[in-house]
C-alpha positions in Angstrom: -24.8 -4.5 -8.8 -24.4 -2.5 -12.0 -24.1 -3.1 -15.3 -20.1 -2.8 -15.4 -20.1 -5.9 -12.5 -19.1 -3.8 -9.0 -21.0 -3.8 -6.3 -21.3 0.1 -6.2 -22.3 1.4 -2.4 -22.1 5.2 -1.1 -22.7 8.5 -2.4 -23.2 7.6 -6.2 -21.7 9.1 -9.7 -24.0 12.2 -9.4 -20.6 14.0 -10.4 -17.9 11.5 -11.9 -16.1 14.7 -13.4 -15.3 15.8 -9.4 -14.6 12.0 -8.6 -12.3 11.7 -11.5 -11.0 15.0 -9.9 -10.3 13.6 -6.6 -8.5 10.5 -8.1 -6.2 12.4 -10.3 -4.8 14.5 -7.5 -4.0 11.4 -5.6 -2.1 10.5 -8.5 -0.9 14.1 -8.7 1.0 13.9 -5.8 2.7 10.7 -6.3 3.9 11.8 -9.6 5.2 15.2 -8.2 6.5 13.3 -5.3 9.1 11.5 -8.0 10.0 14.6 -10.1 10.5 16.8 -6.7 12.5 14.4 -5.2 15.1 14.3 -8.2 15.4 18.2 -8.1 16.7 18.0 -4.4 19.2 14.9 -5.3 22.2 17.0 -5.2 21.1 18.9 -2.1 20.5 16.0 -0.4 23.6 14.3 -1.1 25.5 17.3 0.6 23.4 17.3 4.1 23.3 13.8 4.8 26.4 12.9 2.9 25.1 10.3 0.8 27.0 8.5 -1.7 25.2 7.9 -5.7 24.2 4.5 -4.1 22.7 6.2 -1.4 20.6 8.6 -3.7 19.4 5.6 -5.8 18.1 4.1 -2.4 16.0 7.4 -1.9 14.4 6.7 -4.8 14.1 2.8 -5.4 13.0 2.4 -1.7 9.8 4.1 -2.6 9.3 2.6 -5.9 10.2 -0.8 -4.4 8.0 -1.0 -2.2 4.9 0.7 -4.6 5.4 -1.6 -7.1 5.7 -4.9 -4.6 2.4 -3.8 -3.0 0.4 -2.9 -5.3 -1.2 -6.1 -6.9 -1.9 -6.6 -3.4 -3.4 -3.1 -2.7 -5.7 -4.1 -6.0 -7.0 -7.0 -5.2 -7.9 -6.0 -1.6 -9.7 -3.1 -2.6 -11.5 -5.4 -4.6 -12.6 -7.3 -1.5 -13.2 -4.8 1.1 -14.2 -1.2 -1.4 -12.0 0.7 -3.1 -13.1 3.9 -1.6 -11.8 3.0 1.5 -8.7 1.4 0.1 -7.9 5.0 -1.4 -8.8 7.1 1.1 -6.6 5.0 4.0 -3.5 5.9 1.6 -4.1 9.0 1.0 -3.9 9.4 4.9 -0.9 7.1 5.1 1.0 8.9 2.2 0.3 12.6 3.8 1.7 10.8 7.2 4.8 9.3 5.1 5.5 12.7 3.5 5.4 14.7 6.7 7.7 12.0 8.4 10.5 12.4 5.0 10.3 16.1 6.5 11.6 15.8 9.3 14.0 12.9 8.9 17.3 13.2 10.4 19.6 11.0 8.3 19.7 8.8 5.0 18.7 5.9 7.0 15.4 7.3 8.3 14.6 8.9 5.8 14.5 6.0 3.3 12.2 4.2 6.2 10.0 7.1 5.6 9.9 7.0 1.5 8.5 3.3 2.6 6.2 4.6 4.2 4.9 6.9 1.4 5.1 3.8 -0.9 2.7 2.0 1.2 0.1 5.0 0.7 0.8 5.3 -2.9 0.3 1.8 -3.0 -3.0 1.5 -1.5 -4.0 4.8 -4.0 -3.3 4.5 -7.1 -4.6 1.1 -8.8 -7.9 1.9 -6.7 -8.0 5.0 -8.4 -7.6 3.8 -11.4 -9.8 0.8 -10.7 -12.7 3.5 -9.4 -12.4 5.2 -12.8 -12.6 1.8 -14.8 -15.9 0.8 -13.0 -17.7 4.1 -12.7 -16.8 5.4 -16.7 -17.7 2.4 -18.5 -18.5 4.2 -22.0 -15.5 3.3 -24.0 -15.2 6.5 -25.4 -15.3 8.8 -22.7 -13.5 6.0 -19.9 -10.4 6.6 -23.0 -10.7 10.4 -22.2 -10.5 10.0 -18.7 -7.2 8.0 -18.9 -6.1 10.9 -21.2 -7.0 13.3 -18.8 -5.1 10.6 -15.8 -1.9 10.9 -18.1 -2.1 14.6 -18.4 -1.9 15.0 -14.9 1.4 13.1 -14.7 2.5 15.7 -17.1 1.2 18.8 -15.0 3.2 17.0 -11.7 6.5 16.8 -14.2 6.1 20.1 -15.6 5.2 21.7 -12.1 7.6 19.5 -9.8 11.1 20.5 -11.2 10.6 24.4 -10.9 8.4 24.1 -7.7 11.0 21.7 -6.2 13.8 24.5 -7.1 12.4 26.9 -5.9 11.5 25.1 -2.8 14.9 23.7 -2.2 16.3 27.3 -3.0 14.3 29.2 -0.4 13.7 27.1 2.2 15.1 23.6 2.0 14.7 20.2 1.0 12.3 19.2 3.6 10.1 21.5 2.0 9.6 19.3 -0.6 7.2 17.0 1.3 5.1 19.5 2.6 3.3 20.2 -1.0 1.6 16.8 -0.5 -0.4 17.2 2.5 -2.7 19.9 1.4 -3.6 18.1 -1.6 -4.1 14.8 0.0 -6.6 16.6 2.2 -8.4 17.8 -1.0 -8.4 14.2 -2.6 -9.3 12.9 0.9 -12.7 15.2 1.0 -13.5 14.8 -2.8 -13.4 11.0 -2.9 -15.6 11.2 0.7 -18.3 12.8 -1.1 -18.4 12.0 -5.2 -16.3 8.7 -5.5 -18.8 5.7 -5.0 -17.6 2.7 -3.2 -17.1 -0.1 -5.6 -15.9 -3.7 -4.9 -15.3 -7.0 -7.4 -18.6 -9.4 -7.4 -16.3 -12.4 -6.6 -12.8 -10.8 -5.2 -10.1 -12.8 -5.1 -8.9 -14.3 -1.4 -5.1 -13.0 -0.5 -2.0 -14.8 -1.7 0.7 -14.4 1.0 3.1 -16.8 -0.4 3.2 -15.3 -3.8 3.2 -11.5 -1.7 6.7 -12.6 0.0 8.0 -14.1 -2.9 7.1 -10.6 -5.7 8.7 -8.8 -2.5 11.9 -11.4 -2.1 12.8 -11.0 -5.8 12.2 -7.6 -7.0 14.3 -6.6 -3.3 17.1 -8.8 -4.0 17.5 -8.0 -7.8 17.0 -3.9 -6.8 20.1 -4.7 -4.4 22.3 -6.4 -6.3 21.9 -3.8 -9.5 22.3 -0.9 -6.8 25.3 -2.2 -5.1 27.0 -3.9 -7.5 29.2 -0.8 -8.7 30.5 -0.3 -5.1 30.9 -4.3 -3.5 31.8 -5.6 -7.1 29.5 -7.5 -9.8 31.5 -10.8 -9.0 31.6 -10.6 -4.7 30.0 -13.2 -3.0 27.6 -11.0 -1.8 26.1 -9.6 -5.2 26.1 -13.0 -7.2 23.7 -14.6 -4.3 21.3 -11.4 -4.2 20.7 -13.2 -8.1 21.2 -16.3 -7.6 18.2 -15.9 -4.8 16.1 -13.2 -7.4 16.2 -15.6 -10.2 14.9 -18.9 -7.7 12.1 -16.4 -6.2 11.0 -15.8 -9.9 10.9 -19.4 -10.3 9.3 -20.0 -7.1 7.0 -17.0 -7.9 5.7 -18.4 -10.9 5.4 -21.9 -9.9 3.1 -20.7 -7.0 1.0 -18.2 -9.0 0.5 -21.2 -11.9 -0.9 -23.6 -9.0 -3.4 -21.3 -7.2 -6.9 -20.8 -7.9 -6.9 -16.9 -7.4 -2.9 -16.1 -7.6 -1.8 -12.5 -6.6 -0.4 -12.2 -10.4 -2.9 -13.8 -12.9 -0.6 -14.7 -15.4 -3.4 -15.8 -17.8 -4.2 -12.4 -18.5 -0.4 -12.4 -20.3 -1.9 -14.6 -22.8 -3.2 -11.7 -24.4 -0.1 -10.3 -26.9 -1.9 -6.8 -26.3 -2.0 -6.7 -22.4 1.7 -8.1 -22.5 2.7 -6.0 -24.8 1.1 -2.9 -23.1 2.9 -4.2 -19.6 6.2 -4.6 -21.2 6.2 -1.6 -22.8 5.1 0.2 -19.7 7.9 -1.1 -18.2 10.7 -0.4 -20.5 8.9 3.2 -21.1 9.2 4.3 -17.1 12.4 3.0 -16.8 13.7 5.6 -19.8 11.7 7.8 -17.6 13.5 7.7 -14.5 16.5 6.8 -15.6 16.3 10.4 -17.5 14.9 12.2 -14.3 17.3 10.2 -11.8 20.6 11.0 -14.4 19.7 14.6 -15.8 19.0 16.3 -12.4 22.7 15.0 -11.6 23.9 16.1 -15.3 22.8 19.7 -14.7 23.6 20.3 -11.3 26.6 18.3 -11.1 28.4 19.1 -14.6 26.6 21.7 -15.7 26.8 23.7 -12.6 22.9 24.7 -12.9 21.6 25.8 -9.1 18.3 23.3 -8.1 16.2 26.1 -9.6 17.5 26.7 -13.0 17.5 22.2 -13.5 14.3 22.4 -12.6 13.6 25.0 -15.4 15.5 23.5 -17.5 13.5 20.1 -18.1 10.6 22.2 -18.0 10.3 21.2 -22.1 10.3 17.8 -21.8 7.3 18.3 -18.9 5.6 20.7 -21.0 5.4 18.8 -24.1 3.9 15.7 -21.8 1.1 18.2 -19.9 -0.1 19.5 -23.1 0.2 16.7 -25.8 -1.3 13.6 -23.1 -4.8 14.5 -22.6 -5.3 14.9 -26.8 -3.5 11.2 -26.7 -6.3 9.8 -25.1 -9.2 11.2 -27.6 -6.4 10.4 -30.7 -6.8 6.3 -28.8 -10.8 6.5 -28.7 -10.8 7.5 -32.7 -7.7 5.6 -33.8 -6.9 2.7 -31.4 -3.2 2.3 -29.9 -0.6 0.9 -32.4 0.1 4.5 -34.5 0.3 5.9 -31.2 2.7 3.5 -29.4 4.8 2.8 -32.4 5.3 6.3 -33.2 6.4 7.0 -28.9 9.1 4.3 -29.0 10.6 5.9 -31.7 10.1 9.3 -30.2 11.7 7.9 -27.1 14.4 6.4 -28.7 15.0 9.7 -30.9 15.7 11.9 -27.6 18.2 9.9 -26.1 20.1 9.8 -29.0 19.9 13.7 -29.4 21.2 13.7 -25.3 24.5 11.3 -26.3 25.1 14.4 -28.4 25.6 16.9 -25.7 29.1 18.0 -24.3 29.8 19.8 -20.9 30.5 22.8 -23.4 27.5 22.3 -25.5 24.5 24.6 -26.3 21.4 24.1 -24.3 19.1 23.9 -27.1 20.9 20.4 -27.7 19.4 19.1 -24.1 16.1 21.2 -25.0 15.4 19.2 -28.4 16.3 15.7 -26.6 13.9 16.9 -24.0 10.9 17.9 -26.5 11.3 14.6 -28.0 11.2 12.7 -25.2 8.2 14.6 -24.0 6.4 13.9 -27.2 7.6 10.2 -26.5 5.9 9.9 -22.8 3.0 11.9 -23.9 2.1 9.6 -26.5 2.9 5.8 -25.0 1.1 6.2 -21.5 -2.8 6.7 -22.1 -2.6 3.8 -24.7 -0.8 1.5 -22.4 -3.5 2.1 -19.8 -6.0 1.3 -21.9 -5.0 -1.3 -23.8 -4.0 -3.2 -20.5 -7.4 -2.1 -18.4 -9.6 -2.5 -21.6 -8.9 -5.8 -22.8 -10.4 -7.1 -19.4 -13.3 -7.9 -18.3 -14.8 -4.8 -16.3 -14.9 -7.1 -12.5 -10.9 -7.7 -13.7 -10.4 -3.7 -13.8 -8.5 -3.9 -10.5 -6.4 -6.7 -11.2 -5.6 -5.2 -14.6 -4.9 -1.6 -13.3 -2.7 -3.0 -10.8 -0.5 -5.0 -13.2 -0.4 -2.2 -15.5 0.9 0.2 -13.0 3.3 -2.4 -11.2 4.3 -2.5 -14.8 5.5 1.2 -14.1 6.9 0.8 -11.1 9.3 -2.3 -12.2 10.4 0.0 -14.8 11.1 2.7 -12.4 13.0 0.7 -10.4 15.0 -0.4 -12.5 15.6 3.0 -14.3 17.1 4.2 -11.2 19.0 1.1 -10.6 20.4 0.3 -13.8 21.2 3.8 -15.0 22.7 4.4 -11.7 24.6 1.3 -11.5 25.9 1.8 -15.0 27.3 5.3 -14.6 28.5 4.2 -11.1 30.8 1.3 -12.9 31.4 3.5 -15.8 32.8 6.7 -13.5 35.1 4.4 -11.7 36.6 3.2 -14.9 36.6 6.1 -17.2 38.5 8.2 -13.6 41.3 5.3 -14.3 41.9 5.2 -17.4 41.7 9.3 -17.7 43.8 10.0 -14.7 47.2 11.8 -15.7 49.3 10.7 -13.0 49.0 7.5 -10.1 48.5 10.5 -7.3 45.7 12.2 -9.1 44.1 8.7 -9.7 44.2 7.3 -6.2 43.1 11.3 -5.4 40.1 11.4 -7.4 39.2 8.0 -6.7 39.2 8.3 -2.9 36.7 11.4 -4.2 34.7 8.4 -5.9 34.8 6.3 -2.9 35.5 3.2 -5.2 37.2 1.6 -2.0 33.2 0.4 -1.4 31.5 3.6 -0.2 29.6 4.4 -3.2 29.7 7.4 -5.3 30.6 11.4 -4.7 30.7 13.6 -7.7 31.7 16.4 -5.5 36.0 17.1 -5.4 37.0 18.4 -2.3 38.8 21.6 -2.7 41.4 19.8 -0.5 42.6 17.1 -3.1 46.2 17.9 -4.5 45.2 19.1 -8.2 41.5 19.2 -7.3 40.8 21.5 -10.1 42.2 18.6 -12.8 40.2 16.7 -10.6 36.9 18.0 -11.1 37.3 18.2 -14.6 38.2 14.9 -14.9 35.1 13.9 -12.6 32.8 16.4 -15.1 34.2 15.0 -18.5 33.9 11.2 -17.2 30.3 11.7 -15.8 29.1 13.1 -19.4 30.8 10.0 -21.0 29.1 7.4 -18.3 26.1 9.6 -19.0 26.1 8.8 -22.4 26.4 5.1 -22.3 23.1 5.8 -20.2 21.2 7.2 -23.1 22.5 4.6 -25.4 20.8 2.1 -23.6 17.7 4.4 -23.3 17.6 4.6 -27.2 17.5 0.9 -27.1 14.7 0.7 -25.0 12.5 3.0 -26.8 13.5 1.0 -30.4 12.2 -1.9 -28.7 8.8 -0.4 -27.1 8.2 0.8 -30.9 8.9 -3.0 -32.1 6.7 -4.6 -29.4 4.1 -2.3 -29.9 4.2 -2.5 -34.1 3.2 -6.4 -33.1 1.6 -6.7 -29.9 -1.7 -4.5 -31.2 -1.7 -6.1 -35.4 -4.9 -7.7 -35.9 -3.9 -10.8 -35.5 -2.3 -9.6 -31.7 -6.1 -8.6 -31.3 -8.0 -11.8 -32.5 -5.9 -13.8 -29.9 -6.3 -11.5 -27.6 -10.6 -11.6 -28.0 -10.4 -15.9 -28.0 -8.1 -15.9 -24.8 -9.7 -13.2 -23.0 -10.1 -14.2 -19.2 -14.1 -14.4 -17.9 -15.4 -11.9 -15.0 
């Protein structure tokens, strides 16, 4: 056992700079895998004739499932080695990728994105977790996470462009094929330089809180996705809550009643870690609400080809490669509250910039949103990684990590959901109340599919006035667009207020007197 608490077994930390290597391209390619996937939304939506609700699916069926599964995938690696935790996803997600490939409609496809998110699952906390336990110097285990966020920023700024050009050349398949050399890479480098590590007492599994994360976060993701389409009052959509909000209940009750619960919810007693988890949260779902919405923005009313989107948010990718690797020396010297203060209102700043933009406007309106929302997710994610992982004791790390990047997840999730959702509902009544004549609204609905089948932004050159049409369809996705950066702008003013006084010094003192034992 060493001195950080895990039972360490294998090759050793003769190199943790190659170990920390092989963990960050694991996540690597689970971060490109997101950004890649937005790039080829449109294209997708043309070959298997997807509808808005279908796209959402693409993408809330993998984060779904990575965010329900990973407390689990945390705490087992904690029982049986994290080593071996990683490396079995790592197989599974290169499997996953090269099945999305090769899928030959929506349906199996989306199976397939599962499938990834069950890899991804299994990778990333014990990643994290690896990196917790083997850098235990404060100082340096704070660069490290800097360098982790860093790496999100180089699979932003290098999946847009690589997915265009991919998408342009060859196809959207190709998209997936980017993962499997890299997994192999990860695969060899944890074999030989990652130690295996495991919790001195790991915690024993918690099925019925498993089934019940799974039973709420999938039936509140279902309702938010399809209530645009089967109506917010149906039958249908108001049970999906009624049975989300009872499986919280249930969820909680359990987990408050079990000796080692999946969720500890005693580590929320600590204003830091609950801030750092909230803020996580509401800062990934401004993330990929922005990456779900823009893509669709630039492509769809813009008229910008796969490539030139993907060039396009190449600022706000940039600014996040370059500026979050310096965020995580800036949290060794200075602590977190500057930092995650300063990125709400950063966030908050570039969506308001983006409600400024026009179909007409000039570009360098979208590029200064983008920069500032760069600077935003540059600054808030180191911090929130170590604030949440380094308030805990070091046997916890797992546990911790996990929360911390379920916290991510749940925000991604419901980034897609919502901002989809709302620009769904707001499409279908901004088409009605703009449409110049009964035959051009029933027209450009039918366009919509607001009879139930979801979402097309494309006008069929068939439609009687289909050029009014389309305009119509542009103008009212840039106004549904904007109501989903006003709610982004929110979000960031509130990640700025949580973390002005989840981290004060008197956050911290209650956090050191309630701070769970090994």
């Amino acid at each position: 056992m060493t001195a950080t608490g895990a039972d360490v077994s294998g090759p050793g930390t003769r190199s943790p700079g190659l170990m920390l290597a092989g963990c960050c391209l694991a996540f690597f390619i689970v971060s490109l895998d997101a950004t890649i996937v937005n790039v080829a939304l449109p294209t997708m939506q043309t070959d298997l004739r997807a509808s808005v609700s279908g796209l959402q699916w693409i993408i809330d069926s993998y984060t779904l499932v990575f965010a329900g599964l990973l407390l689990l995938a945390g705490s087992t690696g904690d029982r049986i080695g994290r080593r071996c935790l990683f490396q079995t996803g790592l197989v599974v997600f290169a499997v996953g990728s090269l099945a999305c490939s090769l899928a030959p409609d929506l349906g199996t496809l989306i199976a397939f994105r599962m499938l990834q998110a069950v890899g991804g699952a299994m990778m990333q906390p014990n990643a994290l977790s690896t990196i917790a336990n083997v850098i235990t110097d404060p100082t340096k285990r704070a660069h490290a996470f800097g360098i982790w966020a860093g790496v999100f920023g180089a699979a932003a700024a290098s999946g847009p462009v690589i997915g265009g050009v991919l998408v342009a050349t060859i196809g959207w398949r190709a998209i997936f094929w980017v993962n499997l050399p890299v997994a192999a890479v990860a695969f060899v480098l944890a074999a030989r330089y990652a130690p295996e590590t495991r919790a001195p007492r790991p915690r024993r599994p918690d099925p019925p809180g498993q089934v019940l994360l799974m039973v709420t976060l999938g039936a509140l993701t279902w309702a938010i996705i399809e209530g645009p389409a089967r109506g917010w009052t149906s039958m249908e959509i108001v049970s999906l809550f009624a049975v989300a909000l009872v499986s919280l209940a249930a969820f909680v009750a359990v987990e408050l009643h079990r000796d080692e619960p999946l969720l500890e919810l005693r580590f929320f007693r600590s204003p830091p870690f609950t801030g750092a988890t909230s803020m996580a949260t509401l800062a990934f779902a401004i993330l990929a609400g922005f990456l779900f919405l823009n893509t669709l923005y630039l492509q769809e009313v813009r008229g910008d080809s796969a490539l030139m989107a993907g060039v396009a948010t190449l600022p706000v990718a940039v600014v996040i490669a370059t500026a979050a690797p310096f965020t995580g020396r800036i949290v060794a010297r200075r602590g977190s509250r500057m930092l995650m203060t300063a990125a709400g209102l950063f966030l908050g700043g570039g969506a308001l910039v983006l409600t400024q933009d026009r179909v007409a406007s000039s570009y360098l309106i979208l590029a200064a949103g983008y920069v500032l929302l760069g600077i935003g997710f540059a600054l808030i994610n180191p911090p929130i990684t170590n604030t949440a992982v380094g308030g805990m004791p070091t046997a916890q790390a797992g546990v911790a990590a996990a929360i911390a990047t379920s916290s991510r997840q749940l925000g991604n999730v419901l980034g897609v959901a919502i901002i989809g959702s709302v620009v769904t509902s707001q499409l279908h009544h901004s088409v009605g109340q703009r449409a110049d004549s009964t035959r051009l609204a029933a027209s450009t609905r039918a366009a919509l599919g607001h009879a139930g089948t979801g979402t097309s932004l494309r006008v069929p050159s068939s439609l009687p006035r289909a050029a009014q049409a389309d305009q119509i369809l542009r103008e009212a996705f840039t106004t549904a667009s904007h109501t989903g950066w006003d709610l982004a702008a929110i979000a960031g003013l509130a990640i700025a207020a949580i973390a002005w006084h989840t981290t004060s010094t008197r956050a911290r003192a209650i956090a050191a007197a309630t701070r769970p034992e090994a």
